[in-house]
C-alpha positions in Angstrom: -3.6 -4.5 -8.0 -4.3 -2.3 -4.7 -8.0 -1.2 -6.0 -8.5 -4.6 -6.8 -7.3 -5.7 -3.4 -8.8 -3.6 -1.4 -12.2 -3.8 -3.1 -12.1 -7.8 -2.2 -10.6 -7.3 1.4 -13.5 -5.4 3.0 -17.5 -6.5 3.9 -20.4 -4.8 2.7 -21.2 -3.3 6.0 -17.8 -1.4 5.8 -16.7 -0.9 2.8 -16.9 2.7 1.5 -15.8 3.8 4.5 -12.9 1.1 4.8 -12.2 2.1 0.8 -12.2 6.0 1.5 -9.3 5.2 4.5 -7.2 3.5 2.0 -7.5 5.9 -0.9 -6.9 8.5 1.1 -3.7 6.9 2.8 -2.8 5.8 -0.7 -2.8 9.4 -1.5 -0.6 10.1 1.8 2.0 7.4 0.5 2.0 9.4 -2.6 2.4 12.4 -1.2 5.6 11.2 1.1 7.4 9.8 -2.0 7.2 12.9 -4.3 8.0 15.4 -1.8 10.8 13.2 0.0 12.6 12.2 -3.8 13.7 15.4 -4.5 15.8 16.1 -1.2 16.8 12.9 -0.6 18.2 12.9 -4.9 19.9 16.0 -4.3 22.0 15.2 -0.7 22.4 11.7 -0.8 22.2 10.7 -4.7 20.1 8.4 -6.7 21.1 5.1 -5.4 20.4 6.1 -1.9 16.5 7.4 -3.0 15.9 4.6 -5.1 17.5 1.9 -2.5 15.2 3.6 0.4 12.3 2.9 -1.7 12.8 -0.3 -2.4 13.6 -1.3 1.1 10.2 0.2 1.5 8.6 -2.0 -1.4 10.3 -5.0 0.7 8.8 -4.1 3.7 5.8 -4.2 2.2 5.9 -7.3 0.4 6.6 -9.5 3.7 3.5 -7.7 5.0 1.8 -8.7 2.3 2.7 -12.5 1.8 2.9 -12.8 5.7 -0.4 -11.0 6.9 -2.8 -11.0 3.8 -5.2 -13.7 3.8 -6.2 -15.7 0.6 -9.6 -14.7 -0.4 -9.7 -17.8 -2.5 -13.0 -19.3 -2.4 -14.6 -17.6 0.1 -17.9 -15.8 0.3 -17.4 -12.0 0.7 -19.4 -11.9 4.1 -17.8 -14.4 5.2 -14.1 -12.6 5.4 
């Protein structure tokens, strides 16, 4: 769903640079969650890791129903 997404979400004048800021943030996200599971499994237990993370996934699901724009039925260029 996010490389479809974001391949929708950007023009043509800015999209492969707009795309190569995502992936690469995409990669930072990935980053945070498998070097922060460990430590955070180890001193404050499973529940606590997997309830941070899905705080996280409900942060980002009001951004996304809140702040994402339907796409529907509009002309690329003209987003």
């Amino acid at each position: 769903m996010t490389w479809v997404l974001l391949g929708e979400m950007f023009n043509n004048k800015i999209r492969a640079a707009a795309l190569s800021v995502a992936a690469a943030m995409q990669w930072v996200a990935n980053f945070l969650v498998s070097t922060t599971f460990p430590p955070i499994l180890q001193y404050f237990g499973l529940g606590s890791a997997y309830g941070l993370y899905t705080i996280a996934a409900a942060i980002s699901l009001f951004f996304v129903l809140f702040f994402i724009k339907e796409t529907k039925g509009i002309e690329l260029e003209d987003m």
